[in-house]
ZAMARGU-4260 file (C-alpha; in steps of 0.2 Angstrom, whole numbers, plus 5000, padded with zeros to 4 digits):
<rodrens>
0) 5033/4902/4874 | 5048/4892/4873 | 5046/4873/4869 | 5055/4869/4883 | 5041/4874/4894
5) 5028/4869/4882 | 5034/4852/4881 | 5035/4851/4900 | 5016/4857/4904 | 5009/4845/4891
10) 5017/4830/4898 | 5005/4818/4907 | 5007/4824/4925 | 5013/4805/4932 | 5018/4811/4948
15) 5006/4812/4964 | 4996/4828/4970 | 5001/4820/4986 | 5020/4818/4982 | 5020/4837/4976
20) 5012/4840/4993 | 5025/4832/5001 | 5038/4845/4992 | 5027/4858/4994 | 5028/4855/5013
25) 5046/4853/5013 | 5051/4869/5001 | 5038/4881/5001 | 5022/4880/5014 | 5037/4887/5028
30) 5035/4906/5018 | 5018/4900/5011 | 5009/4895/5025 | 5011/4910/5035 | 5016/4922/5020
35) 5023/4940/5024 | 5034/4954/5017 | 5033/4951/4998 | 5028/4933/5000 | 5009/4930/4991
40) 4999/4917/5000 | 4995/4900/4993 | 4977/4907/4987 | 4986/4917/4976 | 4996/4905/4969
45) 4983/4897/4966 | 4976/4908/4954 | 4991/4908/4943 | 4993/4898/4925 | 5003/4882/4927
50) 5015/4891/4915 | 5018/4905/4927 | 5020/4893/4941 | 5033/4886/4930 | 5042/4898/4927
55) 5046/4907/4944 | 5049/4890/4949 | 5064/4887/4935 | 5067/4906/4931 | 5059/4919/4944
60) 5057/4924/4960 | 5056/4904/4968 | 5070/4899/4957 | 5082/4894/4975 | 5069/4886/4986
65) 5065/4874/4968 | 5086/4870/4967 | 5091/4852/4964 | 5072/4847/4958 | 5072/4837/4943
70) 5058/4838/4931 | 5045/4828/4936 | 5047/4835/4955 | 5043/4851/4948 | 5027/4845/4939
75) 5022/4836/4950 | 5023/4851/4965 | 5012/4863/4950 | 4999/4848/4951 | 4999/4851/4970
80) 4998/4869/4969 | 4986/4868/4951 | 4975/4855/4953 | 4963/4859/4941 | 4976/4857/4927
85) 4974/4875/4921 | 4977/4879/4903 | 4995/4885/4897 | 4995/4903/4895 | 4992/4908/4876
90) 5008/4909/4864 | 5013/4930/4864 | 4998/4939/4855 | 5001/4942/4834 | 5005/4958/4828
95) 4988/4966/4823 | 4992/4982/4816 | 4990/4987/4797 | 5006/4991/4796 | 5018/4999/4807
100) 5026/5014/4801 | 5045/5019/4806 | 5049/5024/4823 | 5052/5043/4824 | 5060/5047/4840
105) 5059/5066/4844 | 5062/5071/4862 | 5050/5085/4860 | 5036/5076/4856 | 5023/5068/4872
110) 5030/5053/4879 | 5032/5044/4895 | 5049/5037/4895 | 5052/5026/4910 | 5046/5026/4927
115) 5044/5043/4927 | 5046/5056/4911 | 5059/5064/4921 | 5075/5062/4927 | 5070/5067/4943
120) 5057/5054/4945 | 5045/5068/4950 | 5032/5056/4941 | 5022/5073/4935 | 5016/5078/4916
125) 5016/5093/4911 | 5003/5100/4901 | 5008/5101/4885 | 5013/5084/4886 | 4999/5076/4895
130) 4986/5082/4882 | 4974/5083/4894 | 4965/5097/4907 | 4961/5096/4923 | 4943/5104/4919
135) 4942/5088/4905 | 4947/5073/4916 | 4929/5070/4924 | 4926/5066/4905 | 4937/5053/4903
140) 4930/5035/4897 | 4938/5021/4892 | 4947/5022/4873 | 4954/5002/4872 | 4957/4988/4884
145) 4971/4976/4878 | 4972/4957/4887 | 4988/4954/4894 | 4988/4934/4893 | 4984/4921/4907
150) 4991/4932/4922 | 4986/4935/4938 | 4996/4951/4941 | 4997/4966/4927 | 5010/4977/4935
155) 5021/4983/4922 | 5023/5002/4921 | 5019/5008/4904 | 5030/5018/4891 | 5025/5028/4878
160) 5037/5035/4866 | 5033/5039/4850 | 5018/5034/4848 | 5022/5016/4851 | 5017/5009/4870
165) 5030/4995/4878 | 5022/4985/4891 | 5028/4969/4898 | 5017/4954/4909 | 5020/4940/4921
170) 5024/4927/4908 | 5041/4937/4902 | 5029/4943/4886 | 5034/4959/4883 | 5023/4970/4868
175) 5024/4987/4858 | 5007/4992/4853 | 5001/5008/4843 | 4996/5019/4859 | 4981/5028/4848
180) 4972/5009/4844 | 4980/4996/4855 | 4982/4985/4839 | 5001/4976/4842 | 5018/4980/4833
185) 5027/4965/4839 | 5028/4953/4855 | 5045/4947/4863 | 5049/4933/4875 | 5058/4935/4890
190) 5066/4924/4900 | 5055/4925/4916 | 5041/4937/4923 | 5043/4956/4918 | 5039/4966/4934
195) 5048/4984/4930 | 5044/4995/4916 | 5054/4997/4900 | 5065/5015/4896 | 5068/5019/4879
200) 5085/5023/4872 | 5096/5020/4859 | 5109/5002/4856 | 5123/5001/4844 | 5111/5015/4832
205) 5095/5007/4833 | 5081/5013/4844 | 5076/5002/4860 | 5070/4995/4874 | 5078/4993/4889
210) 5071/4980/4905 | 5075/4968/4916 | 5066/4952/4921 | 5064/4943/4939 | 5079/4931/4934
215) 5090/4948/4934 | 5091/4948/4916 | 5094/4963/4908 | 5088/4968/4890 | 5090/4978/4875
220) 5075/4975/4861 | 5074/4983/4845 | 5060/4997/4849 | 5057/4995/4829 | 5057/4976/4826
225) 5055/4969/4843 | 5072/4957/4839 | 5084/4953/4854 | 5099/4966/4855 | 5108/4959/4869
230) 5105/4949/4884 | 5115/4950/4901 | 5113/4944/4918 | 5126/4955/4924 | 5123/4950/4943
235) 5128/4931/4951 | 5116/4929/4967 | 5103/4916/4962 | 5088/4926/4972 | 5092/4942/4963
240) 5079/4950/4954 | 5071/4966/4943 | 5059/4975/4950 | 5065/4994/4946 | 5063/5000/4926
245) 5079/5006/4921 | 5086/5024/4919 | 5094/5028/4903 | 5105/5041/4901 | 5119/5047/4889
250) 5119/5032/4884 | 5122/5021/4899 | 5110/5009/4907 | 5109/5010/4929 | 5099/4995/4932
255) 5094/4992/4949 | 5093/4974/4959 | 5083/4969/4973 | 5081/4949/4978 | 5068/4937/4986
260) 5083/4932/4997 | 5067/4935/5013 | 5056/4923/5008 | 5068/4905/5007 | 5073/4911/5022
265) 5060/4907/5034 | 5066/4889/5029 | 5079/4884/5043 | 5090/4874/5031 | 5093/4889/5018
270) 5109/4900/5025 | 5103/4917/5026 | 5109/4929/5019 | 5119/4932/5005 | 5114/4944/4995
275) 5118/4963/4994 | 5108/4976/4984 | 5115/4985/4970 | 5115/4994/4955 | 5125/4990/4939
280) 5128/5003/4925 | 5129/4994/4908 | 5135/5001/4892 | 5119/5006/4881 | 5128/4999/4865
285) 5133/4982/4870 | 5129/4977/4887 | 5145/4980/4893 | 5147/4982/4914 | 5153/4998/4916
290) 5153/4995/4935 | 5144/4990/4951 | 5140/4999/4965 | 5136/4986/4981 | 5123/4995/4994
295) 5132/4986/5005 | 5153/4988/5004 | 5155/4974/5014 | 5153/4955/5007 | 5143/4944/5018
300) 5154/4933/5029 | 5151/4916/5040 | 5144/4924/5058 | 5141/4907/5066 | 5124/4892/5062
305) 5107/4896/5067 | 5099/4882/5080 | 5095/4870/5066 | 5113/4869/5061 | 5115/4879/5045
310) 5126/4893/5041 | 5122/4911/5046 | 5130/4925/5034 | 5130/4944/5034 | 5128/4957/5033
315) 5116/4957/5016 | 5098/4965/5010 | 5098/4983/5005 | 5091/4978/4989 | 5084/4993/4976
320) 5066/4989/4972 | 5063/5005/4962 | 5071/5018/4948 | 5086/5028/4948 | 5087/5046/4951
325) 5096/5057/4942 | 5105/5072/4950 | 5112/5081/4937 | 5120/5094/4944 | 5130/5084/4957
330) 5133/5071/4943 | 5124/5057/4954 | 5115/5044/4954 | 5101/5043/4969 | 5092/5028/4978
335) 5083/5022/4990 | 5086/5005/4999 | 5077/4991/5009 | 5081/4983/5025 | 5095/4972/5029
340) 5091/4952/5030 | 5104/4947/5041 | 5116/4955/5055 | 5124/4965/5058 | 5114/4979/5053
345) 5121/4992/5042 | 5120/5010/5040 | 5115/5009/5021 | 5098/5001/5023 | 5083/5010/5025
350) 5092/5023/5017 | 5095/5035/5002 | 5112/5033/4993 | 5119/5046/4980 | 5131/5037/4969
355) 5145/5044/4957 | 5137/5041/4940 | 5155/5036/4932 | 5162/5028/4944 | 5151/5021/4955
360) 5156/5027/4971 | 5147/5030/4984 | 5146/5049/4988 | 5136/5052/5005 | 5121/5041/5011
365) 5108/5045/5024 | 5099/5032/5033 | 5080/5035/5039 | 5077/5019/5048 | 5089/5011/5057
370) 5092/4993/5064 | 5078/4986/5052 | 5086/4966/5049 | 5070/4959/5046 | 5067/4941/5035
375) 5054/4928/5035 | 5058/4919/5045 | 5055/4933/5059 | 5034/4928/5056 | 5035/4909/5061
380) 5037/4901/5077 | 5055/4894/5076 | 5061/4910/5070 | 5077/4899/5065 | 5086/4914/5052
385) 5079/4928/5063 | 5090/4927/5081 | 5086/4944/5082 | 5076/4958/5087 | 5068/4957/5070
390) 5064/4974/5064 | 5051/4982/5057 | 5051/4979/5038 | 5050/4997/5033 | 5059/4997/5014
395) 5058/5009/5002 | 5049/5005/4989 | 5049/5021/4980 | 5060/5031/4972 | 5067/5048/4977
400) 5061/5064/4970 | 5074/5077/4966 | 5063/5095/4966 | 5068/5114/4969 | 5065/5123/4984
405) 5066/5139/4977 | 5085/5147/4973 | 5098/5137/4975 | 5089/5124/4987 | 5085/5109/4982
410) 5079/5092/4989 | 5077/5075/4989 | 5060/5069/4995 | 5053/5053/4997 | 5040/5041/5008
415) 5041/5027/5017 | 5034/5010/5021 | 5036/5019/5039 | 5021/5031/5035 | 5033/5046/5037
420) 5039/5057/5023 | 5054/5066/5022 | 5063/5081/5012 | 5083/5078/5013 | 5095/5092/5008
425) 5103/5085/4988 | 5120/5097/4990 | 5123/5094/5011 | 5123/5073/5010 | 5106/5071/5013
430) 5103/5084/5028 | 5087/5081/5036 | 5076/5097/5030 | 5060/5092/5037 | 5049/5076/5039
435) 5029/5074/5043 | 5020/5058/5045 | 5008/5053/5031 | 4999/5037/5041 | 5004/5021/5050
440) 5017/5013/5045 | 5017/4991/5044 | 5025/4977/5031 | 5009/4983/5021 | 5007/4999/5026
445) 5014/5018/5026 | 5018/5021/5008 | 5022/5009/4994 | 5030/5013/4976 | 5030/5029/4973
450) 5026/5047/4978 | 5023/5061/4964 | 5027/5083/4964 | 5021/5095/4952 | 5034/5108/4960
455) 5022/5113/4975 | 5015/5100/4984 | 5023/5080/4986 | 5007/5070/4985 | 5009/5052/4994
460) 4997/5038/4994 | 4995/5026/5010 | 4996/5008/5008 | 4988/5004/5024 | 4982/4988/5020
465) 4977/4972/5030 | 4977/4955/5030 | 4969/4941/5041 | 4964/4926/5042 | 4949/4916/5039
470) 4942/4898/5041 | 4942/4888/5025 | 4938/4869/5026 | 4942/4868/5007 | 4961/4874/5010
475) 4977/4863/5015 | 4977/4873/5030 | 4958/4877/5037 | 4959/4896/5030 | 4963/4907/5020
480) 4970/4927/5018 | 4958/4939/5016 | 4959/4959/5016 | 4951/4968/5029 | 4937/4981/5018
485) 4938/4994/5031 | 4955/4995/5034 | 4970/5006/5022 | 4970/5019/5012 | 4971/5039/5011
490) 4980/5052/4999 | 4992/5069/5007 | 4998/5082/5001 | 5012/5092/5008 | 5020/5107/5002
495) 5039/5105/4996 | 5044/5118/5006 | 5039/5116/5023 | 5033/5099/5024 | 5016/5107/5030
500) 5000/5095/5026 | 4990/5106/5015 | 4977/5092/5013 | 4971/5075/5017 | 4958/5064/5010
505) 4953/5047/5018 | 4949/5031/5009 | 4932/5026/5004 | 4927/5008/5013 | 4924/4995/5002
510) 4904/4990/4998 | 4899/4974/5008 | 4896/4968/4991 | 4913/4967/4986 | 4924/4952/4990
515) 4945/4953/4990 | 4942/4969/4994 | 4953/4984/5003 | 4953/5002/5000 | 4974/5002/5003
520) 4981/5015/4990 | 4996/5007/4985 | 5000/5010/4967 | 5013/5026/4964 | 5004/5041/4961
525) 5004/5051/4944 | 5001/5071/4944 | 4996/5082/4930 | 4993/5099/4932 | 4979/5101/4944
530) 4976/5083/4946 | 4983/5068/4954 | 4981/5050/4950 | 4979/5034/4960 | 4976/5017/4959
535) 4970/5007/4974 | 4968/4987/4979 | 4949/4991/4977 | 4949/4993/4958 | 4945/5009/4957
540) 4955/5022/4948 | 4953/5040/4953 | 4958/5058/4950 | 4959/5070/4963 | 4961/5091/4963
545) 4977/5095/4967 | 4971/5111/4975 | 4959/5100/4987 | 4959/5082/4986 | 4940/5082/4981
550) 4938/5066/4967 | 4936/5072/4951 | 4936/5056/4943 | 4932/5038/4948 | 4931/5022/4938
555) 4929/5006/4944 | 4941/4995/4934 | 4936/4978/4942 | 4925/4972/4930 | 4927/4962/4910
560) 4932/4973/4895 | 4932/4967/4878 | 4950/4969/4871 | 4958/4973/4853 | 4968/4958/4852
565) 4953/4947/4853 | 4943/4940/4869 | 4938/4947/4886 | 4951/4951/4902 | 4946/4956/4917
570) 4951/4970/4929 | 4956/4968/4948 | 4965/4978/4960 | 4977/4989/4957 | 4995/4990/4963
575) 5012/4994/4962 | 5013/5005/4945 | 5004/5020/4940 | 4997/5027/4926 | 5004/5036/4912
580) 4998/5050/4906 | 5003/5054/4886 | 4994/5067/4872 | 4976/5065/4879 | 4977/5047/4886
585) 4978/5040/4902 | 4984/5023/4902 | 4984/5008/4917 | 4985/4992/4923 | 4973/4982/4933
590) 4973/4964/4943 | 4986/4962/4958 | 4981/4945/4968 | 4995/4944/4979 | 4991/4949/4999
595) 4972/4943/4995 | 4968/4955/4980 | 4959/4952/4965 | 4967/4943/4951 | 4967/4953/4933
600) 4975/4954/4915 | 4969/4970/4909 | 4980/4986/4902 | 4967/5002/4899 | 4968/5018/4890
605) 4957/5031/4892 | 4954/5048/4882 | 4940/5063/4884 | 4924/5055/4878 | 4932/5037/4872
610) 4939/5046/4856
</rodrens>
């Protein structure tokens, strides 16, 4: 931890719980009280250490609604949302391991580089590198658990290279551990709350890491030493963020950005919207822009003042919330887009963009949902920012999958928050091939952050997930958000060629014993040969066949585990990233408390039999 921070939180809290209530009404409860899109509700909050509060208040994603706070504003608004004074989270964890021997990179050995271990993002191990059977994964039991600190959230994708695993966590700690033990190489500090996943590459001659944090700081870390390379924030819109892990490639960093630009603006004096997704490619060796490709050409302009009085700009949103594709053989760079946050509506939202990668220019795009402006504010009653038809929040959140069709055919496919699925032609701009509907679609529903293809099938996962209210005398507001346990899930699989569903599996309700619970599947899935991984909100963590969607596997992960770097963490749900599958071990995250879920800290690694 920085002093900074820690000289902040262990200052005598001298302001009011009721004065940081009163800012709390005036700065947050309008996207709080009535939370939607990506917005977590106060419960959630709640959960969090006063360090993380802290730092997406100064650093992360709340960074423009807390403008113009001083100081002891901004403690006193964590006593408001943190009454009982929680501990600040642990300084980063001490290295552990005897000694760390020197990191061998060969591209032929197992690893999980990234979002996916392919260029394609096809999120698919093979077996040689997965280590593992399809006929041996019912054996699988748990090998370590590592504690990820005082987090509420563990949704870091993991990346294996070399036998060392880069993980990072909701307090900007970011580790390298020995994948075999879990014992830690080094800890590093970021600058705010790690959401992506790392890539692995190489700057200026040394082997590193590559990430982004949710201040839309971009990073390059000695893989060895775990010592700063170089920093950028190679982006000027205060809201921006990093949600997507990097893709490195002949030596070039594309880092996309996304923003929270939807949540301030349920607030009728924030001037929506400015901010315009995009992706920047950085020189590996130095941090250099080497250009930036808007998903938006057009810069936001002045289109008038809502009824409250305050500016209006557009158009803006599009942001890229997940990994780059690379498309080799046209020389592209593929993405997927969210909606727009403010008219007029483009044609690049909702969309899938192929991008020069040496220029940056943008070489076809194919929109699958169109008219989708949609911001927080479209969820309260004044609906100040929203003087539209507000759309129906349907981003991408995934990335696109480049596969072979057989010959020369070749397609991009990719799922939707929509609940539809569709294969677009990669050499005719994006030509519609086919589409089939996986479930419903919604803000929480459809599908979330990744599909996955072993070369037949696409297998896509179905968020589903919902969210209502319940009476709470204890809360500010007389309830509180709670999952619905019947409601969400399923897991499909669709051949490549056809788009024909060859199988379907529905969700298993949650136990009435089970509180914050929903049986949603919205973590990206993971295939092996002849077995598909997925995470769900529930906790568990299963396997299914391939060939027929029975569950192979299945481990609860919402309960304590004794770690390797000392004490107990506790699994939640799971969300957002999947597993990682690497020389015989299956590696995953569990806690996700945002939308009502249960809160966790936990990174697992499993093997055939715990050895």
């Amino acid at each position: 931890m920085r002093p900074a921070c820690l000289f902040v939180l262990t200052l005598p809290l001298l302001m009011s719980a009721q004065y940081g209530a009163a800012i709390f009404g005036d700065r947050c409860a309008s996207c709080h009280e009535t939370p939607s899109g990506r917005v977590p509700p106060l419960s959630s909050i709640k959960a969090m250490s006063a360090q993380a509060i802290y730092a997406a208040l100064t650093k992360g994603d709340t960074k423009a609604q807390a403008e113009g706070l001083s100081t002891a504003q901004v403690v006193a608004l964590i006593k408001y949302i943190a009454p009982t004074g929680k501990e600040v989270a642990a300084p980063l964890s001490p290295p552990t391991c005897k000694a760390s021997a020197t990191l061998q990179f060969d591209a032929n050995l197992p690893q999980w580089n990234g979002w996916s271990p392919d260029v394609m993002n096809r999120r698919f191990q093979g077996a040689q590198q997965a280590g593992i059977a399809a006929s041996a994964v019912p054996r699988l039991k748990m090998k370590w658990a590592f504690n990820l600190g005082n987090v509420t959230v563990a949704r870091s994708q993991p990346t294996i290279v070399a036998g060392r695993l880069f993980i990072g966590t909701q307090t900007g700690a970011v580790y390298a551990l020995e994948a075999d033990s879990g014992c830690t190489d080094w800890g590093f500090q970021a600058a705010a709350a790690i959401r992506s996943g790392a890539a692995f590459g190489e700057a200026n001659g040394a082997p590193a890491i590559f990430f982004g944090d949710a201040g839309a700081n971009v990073y390059a870390v000695n893989a060895q030493t775990g010592t700063l390379i170089w920093k950028v924030r190679p982006v000027d819109h205060k809201a921006a963020l990093v949600t997507a892990t990097p893709r490195i490639y002949k030596g070039v960093v594309y880092q996309p950005f996304a923003s929270s630009e939807e949540g301030p603006a349920a607030d009728p004096k924030y001037p929506c919207c400015a901010f315009r997704g995009n992706v920047v490619a950085l020189d590996a060796a130095t941090g250099k822009t080497i250009w930036q490709a808007f998903t938006i050409p057009e810069a936001p302009k002045a289109t008038g003042k809502n009824p409250a009085g305050t500016m209006e700009y557009g158009p803006s949103g599009a942001g890229v919330w997940s990994s780059p594709t690379i498309d080799e053989q046209l020389g592209a760079l593929c993405v997927a887009t969210g909606d727009n946050y403010s008219e007029p509506a483009t044609n690049t939202s909702d969309a899938v963009l192929a991008i020069d990668l040496k220029t940056g220019k943008l070489l076809w795009s194919r929109q699958l949902t169109s008219e989708d402006v949609f911001n927080n504010s479209c969820t309260t009653p004044q609906r100040m920012n929203c003087q539209h038809t507000a759309g129906p929040d349907y981003d991408f959140g995934q990335s696109p999958i480049l596969v072979s069709l057989g010959g020369a055919k070749r397609a991009l496919v990719i799922a939707q928050k929509s609940g539809m699925v569709y294969a677009l032609d990669a050499d005719q701009q994006g030509k519609l091939l086919w589409q089939a509907r996986a479930g419903e679609g919604g803000k929480f529903g459809g599908s979330q952050w990744g599909s996955a293809s072993d070369g037949q099938n696409v297998y896509v996962a179905i968020s589903g997930q919902e969210v209502k209210a319940a009476a709470d005398p204890g809360s500010p507001y007389g309830f509180r958000f709670v999952l619905d346990p019947q409601k969400g899930g399923g897991l499909n699989a669709f051949d490549l060629k056809t788009g024909k569903l060859v199988w379907n599996v529905k969700a298993v309700p949650c136990p009435d014993s089970k509180t914050n619970c929903s049986p949603a599947q919205s973590a990206a899935l993971t295939a092996i040969p002849g077995v598909v991984f997925s995470g769900s909100v529930d906790g568990h963590l299963r396997a299914y066949s391939t060939t027929s969607g029975e569950v192979l596997w299945d481990i609860d992960t919402a309960s304590e585990f004794r770690t390797v770097n000392g004490g107990v963490a506790h699994g939640g749900s799971i969300d957002d990233a999947g597993v990682a599958v690497v020389n015989g071990l299956v590696f995953a995250n569990s806690g996700y408390n945002q939308w009502g879920g249960m809160a966790g800290n936990v990174l697992l690694a499993f093997s055939v039999d715990g050895k």
